[in-house]
C-alpha positions as CSV (number, residue, x, y, z in Angstrom):
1,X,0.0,0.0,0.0
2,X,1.2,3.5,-0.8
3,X,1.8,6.2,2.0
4,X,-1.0,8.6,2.2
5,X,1.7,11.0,2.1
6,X,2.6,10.2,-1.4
7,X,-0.3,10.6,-3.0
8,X,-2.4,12.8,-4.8
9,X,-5.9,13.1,-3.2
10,X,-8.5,12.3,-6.2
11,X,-11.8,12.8,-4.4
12,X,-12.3,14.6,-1.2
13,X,-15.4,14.8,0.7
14,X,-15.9,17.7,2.8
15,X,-18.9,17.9,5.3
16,X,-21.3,16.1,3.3
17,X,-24.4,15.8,4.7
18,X,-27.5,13.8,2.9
19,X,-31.6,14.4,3.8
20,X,-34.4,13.3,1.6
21,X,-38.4,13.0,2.1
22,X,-39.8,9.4,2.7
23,X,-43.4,8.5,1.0
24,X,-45.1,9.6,4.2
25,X,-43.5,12.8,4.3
26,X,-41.2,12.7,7.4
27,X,-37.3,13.9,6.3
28,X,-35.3,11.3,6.5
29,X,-31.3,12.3,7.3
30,X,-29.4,9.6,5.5
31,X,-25.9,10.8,5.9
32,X,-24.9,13.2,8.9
33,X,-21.5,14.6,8.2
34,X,-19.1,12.7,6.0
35,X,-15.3,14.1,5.8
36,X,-13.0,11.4,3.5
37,X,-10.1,11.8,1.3
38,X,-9.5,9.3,-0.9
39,X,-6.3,8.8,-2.4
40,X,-4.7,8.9,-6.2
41,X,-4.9,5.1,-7.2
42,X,-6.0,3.9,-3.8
43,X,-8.7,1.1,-3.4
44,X,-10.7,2.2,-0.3
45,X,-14.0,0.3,0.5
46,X,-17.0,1.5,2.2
47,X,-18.6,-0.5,4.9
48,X,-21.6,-0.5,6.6
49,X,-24.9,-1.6,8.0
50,X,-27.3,-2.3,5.3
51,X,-29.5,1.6,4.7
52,X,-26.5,3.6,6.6
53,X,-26.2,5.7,3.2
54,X,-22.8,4.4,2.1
55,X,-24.6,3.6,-1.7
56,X,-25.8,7.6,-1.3
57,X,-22.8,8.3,-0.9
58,X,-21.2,6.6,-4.1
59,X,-24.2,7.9,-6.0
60,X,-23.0,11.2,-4.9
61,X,-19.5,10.7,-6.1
62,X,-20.7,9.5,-9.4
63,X,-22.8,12.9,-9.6
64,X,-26.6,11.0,-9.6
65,X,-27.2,12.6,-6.4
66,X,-26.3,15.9,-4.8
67,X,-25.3,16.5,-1.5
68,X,-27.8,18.5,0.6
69,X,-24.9,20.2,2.9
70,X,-20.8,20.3,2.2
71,X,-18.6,19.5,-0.8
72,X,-18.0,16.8,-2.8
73,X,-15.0,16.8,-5.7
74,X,-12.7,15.1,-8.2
75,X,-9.0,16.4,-8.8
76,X,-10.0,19.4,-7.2
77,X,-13.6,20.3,-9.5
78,X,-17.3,20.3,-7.7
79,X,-18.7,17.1,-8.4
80,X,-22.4,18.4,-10.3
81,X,-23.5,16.1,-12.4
82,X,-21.7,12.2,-13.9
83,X,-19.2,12.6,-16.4
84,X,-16.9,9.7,-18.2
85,X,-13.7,10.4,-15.4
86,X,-16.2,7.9,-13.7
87,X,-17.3,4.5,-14.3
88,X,-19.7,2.5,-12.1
89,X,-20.3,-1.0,-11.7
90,X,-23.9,-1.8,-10.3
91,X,-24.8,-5.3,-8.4
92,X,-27.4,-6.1,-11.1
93,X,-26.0,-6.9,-14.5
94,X,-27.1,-4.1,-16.4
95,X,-26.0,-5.6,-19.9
96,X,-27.4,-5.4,-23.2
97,X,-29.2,-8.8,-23.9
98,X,-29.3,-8.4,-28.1
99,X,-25.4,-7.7,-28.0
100,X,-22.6,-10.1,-27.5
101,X,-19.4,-9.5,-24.6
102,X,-17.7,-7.2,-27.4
103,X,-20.3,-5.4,-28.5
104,X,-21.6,-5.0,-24.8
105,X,-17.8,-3.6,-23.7
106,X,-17.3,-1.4,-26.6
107,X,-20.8,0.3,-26.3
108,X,-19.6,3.4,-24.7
109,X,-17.0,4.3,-27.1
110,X,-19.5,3.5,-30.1
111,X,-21.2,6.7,-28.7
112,X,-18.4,8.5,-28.2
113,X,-16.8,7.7,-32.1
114,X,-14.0,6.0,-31.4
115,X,-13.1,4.5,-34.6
116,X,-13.6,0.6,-35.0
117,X,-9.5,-0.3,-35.2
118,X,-9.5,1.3,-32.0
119,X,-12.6,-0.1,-30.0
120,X,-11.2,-3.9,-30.9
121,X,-7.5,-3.0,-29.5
122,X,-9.6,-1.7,-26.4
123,X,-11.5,-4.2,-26.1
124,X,-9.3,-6.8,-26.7
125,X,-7.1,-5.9,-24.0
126,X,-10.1,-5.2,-21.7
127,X,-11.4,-9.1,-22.7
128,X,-8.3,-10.8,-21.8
129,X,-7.7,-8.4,-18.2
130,X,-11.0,-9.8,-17.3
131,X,-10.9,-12.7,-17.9
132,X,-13.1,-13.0,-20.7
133,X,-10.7,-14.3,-23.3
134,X,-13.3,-17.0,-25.8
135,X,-16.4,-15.6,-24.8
136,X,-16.1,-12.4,-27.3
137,X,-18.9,-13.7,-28.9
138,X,-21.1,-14.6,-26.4
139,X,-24.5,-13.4,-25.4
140,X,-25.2,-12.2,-21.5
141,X,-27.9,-15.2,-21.4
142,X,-25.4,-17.9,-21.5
143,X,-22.7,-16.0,-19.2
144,X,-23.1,-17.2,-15.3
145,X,-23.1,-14.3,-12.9
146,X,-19.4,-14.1,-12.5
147,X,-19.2,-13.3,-16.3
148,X,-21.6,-10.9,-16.6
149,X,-20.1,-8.8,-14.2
150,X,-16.6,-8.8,-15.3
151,X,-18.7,-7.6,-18.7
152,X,-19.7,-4.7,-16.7
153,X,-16.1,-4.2,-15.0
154,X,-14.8,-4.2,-18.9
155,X,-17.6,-2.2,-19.9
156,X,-16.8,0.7,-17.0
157,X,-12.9,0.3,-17.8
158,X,-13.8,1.1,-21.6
159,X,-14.3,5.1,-21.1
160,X,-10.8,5.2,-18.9
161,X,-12.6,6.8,-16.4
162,X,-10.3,8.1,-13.2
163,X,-12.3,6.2,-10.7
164,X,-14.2,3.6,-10.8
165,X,-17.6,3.2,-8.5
166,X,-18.5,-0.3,-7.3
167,X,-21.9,-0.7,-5.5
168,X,-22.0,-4.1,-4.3
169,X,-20.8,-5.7,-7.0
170,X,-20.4,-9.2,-6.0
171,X,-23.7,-9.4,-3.8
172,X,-25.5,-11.7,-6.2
173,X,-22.4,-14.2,-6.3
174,X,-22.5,-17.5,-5.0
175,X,-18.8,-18.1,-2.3
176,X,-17.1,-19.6,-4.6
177,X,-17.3,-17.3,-7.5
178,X,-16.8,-14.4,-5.0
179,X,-14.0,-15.4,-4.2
180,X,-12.4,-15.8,-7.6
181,X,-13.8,-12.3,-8.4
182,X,-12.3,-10.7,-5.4
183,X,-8.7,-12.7,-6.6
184,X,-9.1,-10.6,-10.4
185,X,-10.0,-8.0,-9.3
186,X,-7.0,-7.1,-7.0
187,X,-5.2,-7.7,-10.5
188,X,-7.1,-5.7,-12.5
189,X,-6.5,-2.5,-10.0
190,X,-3.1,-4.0,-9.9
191,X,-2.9,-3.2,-14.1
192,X,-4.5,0.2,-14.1
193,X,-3.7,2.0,-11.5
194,X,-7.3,3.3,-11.1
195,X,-8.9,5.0,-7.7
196,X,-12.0,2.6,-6.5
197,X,-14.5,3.1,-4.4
198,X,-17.0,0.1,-3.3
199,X,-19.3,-0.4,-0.8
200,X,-19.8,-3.8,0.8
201,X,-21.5,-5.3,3.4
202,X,-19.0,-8.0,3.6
203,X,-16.0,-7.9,5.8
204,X,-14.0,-10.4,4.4
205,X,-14.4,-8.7,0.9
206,X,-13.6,-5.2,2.2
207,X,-10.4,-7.2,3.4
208,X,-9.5,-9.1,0.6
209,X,-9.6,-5.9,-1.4
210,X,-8.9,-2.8,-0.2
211,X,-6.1,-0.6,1.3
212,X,-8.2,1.3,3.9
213,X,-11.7,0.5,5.2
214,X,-13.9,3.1,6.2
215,X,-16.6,2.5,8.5
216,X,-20.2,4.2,8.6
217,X,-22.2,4.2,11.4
218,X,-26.1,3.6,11.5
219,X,-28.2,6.4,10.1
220,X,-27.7,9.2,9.9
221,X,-24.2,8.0,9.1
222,X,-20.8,9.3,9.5
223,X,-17.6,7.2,9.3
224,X,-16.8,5.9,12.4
225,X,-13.6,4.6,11.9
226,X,-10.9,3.7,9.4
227,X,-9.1,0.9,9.0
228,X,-5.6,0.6,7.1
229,X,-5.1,-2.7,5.7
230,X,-1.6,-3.9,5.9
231,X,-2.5,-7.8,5.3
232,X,0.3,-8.8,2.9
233,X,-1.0,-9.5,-0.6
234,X,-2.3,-12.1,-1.8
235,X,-4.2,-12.2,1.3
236,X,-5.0,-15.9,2.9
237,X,-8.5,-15.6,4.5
238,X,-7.2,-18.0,7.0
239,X,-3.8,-16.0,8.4
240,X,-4.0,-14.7,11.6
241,X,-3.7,-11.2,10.3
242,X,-6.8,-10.9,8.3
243,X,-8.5,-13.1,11.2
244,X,-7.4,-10.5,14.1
245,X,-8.8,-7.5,11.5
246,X,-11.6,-9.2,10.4
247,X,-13.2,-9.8,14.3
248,X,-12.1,-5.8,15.0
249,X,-13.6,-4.8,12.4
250,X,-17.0,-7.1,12.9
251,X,-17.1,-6.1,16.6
252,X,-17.7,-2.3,15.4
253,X,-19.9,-3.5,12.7
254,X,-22.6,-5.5,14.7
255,X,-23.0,-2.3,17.5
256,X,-24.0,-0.3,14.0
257,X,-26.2,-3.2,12.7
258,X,-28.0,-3.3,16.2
259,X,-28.5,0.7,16.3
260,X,-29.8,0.3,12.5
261,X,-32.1,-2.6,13.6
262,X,-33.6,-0.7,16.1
263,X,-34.2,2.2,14.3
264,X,-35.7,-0.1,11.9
265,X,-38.5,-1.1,14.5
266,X,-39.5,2.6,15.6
């Protein structure tokens, strides 16, 4: 992991705060007061209890939402609205069911003209860093889960966007794949160099991936605590590092998922 002191801070959150109106009219005060720097090419996932706003928060960064109090930017520029210096990976697989893995990966640059020598060489190299070398030709009905969504990681690396947004990503997957997924992925941050973001509700996942974990609290959230991750890579699940982080970090987690829980019940 890089020092924080050697790197660039690409988004920066100061203050935000987050309110919206539920059905019945009450205002409902999602996120309280979020301050969070995040690193040039640093992997930081979000964590939390399930409804503490950490997904309003990464909508935020990608620009579909706007913060109701404090800043939000990118390299320095209010973030107002989305913009192709971010891609975002969803949980569902939002593919294009009439077009095959290329076609699907090469969709954005189609709009944006690139010419076709240049959208295969893209996509090509995109294919094979996701492991999607042979199925080129393939339609999203015949891909299992895992494959669909390393279409959509391939898909979001095809603009070269600065950062790239992951919102549970893996949620859908059965262990096993999960696992594999969380192995690639580590590589294909390795390759690029990219900032991520993701949120998670798994521990062990924020572990296997990330170089700092940050923590929200139960609604209205703020982070409650950061976490450097200095678990050699590749990271065994089993060593008594990750263990000793992983039960820290869980210990925090289940006082938030309590307070959620109960708020839950009101």
């Amino acid at each position: 992991m890089k020092d924080m002191t050697e790197l660039q801070f690409k988004v920066q959150a100061k203050g935000v705060k987050k309110h919206f109106h539920s059905q019945d009219g009450r205002v409902v005060h999602a996120i309280d007061n979020v301050t969070l720097d995040v690193g040039e090419g640093e992997f930081v996932a979000l964590l939390g209890p399930s409804g503490c706003g950490k997904s309003t928060f990464l909508f935020m960064v990608a620009g579909f939402e706007q913060p109701s109090a404090g800043t939000l930017t990118l390299d320095g520029e209010e973030i107002r609205e989305p913009g192709p210096n971010r891609g975002i990976v969803f949980q569902e697989y939002v593919l294009f069911p009439w077009r095959t893995v290329k076609k699907n990966i090469e969709f954005g640059l189609e709009i944006k003209k690139i010419s076709k020598a240049e959208r295969d060489e893209k996509c090509r190299d995109l294919i094979h860093l996701v492991g999607l070398a042979g199925f080129e030709d393939a339609y999203p009905h015949t891909l299992s889960g895992g494959m669909k969504q390393r279409v959509s990681i391939a898909r979001a690396l095809a603009y070269d966007p600065d950062v790239l947004l992951m919102d549970e990503p893996f949620g859908a997957l059965d262990a096993q794949t999960r696992r594999r997924m969380i192995a690639d992925l580590v590589k294909v941050h390795e390759a690029t160099k990219k900032t991520f973001l993701f949120v998670t509700h798994s521990v062990d996942e924020a572990i296997g991936l990330a170089d700092r974990i940050c923590l929200f609290s139960a609604r209205p959230s703020i982070i409650k605590q950061e976490y450097k991750v200095s678990v050699p890579r590749p990271r065994n699940v089993t060593s008594d590092e990750f263990v000793q982080l992983e039960r820290e970090i869980l210990e925090s987690l289940d006082v938030e998922v309590e307070k959620m829980m109960h708020l839950d019940r009101k």
